[in-house]
C-alpha positions in Angstrom: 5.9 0.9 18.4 9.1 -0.4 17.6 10.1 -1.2 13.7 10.2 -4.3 13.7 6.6 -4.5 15.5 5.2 -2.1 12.3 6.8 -4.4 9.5 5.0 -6.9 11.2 1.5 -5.2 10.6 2.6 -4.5 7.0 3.0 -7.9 6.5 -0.1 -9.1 7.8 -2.0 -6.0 5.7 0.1 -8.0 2.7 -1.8 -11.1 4.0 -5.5 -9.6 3.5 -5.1 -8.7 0.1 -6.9 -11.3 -1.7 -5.3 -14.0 -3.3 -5.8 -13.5 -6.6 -4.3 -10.1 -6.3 -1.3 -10.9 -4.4 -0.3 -13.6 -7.0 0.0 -11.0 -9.5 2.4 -8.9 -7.5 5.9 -9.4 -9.4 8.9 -7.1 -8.8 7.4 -5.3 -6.0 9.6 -4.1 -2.8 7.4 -3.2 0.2 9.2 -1.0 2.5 8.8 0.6 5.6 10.4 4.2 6.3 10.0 6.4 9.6 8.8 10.0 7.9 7.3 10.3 4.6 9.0 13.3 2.2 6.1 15.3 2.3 3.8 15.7 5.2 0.2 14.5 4.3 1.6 10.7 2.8 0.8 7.6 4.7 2.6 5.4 1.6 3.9 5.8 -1.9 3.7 4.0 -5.1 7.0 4.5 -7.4 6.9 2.2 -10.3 5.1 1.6 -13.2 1.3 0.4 -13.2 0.8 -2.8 -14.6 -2.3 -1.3 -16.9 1.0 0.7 -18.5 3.5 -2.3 -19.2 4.2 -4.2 -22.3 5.7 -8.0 -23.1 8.7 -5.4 -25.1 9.5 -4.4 -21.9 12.8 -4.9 -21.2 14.4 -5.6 -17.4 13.3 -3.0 -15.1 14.3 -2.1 -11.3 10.9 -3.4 -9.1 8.3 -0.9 -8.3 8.5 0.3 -4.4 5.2 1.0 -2.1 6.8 2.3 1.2 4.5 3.1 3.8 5.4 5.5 6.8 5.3 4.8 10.2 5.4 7.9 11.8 1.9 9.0 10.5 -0.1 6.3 11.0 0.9 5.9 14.8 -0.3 9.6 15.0 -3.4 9.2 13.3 -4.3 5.9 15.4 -5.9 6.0 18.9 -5.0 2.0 19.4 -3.1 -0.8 18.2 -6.3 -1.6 16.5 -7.1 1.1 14.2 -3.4 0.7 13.4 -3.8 -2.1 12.0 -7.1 -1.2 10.3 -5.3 2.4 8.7 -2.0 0.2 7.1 -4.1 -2.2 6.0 -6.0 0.4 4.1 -2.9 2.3 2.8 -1.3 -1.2 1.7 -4.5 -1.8 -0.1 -4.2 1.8 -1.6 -0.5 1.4 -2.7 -1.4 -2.0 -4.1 -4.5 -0.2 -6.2 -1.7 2.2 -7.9 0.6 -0.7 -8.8 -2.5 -2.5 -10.7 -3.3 1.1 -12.6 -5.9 2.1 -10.4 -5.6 6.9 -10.4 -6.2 8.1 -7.2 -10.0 9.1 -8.3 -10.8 5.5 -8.7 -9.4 4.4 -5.6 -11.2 6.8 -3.6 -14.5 5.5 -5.8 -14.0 1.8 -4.6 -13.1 2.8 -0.9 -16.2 4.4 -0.8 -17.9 1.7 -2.1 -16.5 -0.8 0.2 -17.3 1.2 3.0 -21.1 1.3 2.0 -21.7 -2.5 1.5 -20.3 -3.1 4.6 
């Protein structure tokens, strides 16, 4: 898939986060990179977690979530689960940037999964 194609399904994984939560993301930049740095990543949150800020804070360079191509095209079997895998890592970069530790993440995954 070409770059340009997989910024595309970032964007649209942007597009399903809900509303409410998306107008509360300020000073993020959402990039895309080929490889991650370590094998094992499918994104990154670099920042600080809104649950750690204060009004004293002063001027700050926006938080980064970069998701990786490269391993979620080989972890998906069709354009499809794509989608479905960086819409779930977008939605689990997004979690860290509103304070959410991994361990709770993983808590409300699993509990999305089982209402559905």
């Amino acid at each position: 898939m070409s770059p340009q194609e997989f910024d595309r399904l970032v964007e649209e994984a942007l597009r399903t986060i809900p509303a409410r939560f998306r107008r509360r993301l300020h000073n993020v930049a959402f990039v895309v990179e080929k490889e991650p740095p370590r094998p094992g990543l499918l994104g990154l949150y670099e920042g600080r977690p809104l649950t750690r800020r204060s009004v004293s804070d002063s001027f700050t360079l926006p938080d980064r979530i970069t998701i990786y191509q490269g391993p979620h095209e080989r972890m998906a079997r069709s354009r499809a689960e794509l989608a479905r895998l960086v819409r779930q890592t977008v939605w689990h970069e997004v979690a860290h940037y509103f304070g959410l530790s991994e361990s709770e993440i993983r808590r409300a995954e699993w509990r999305r999964r089982v209402r559905r």
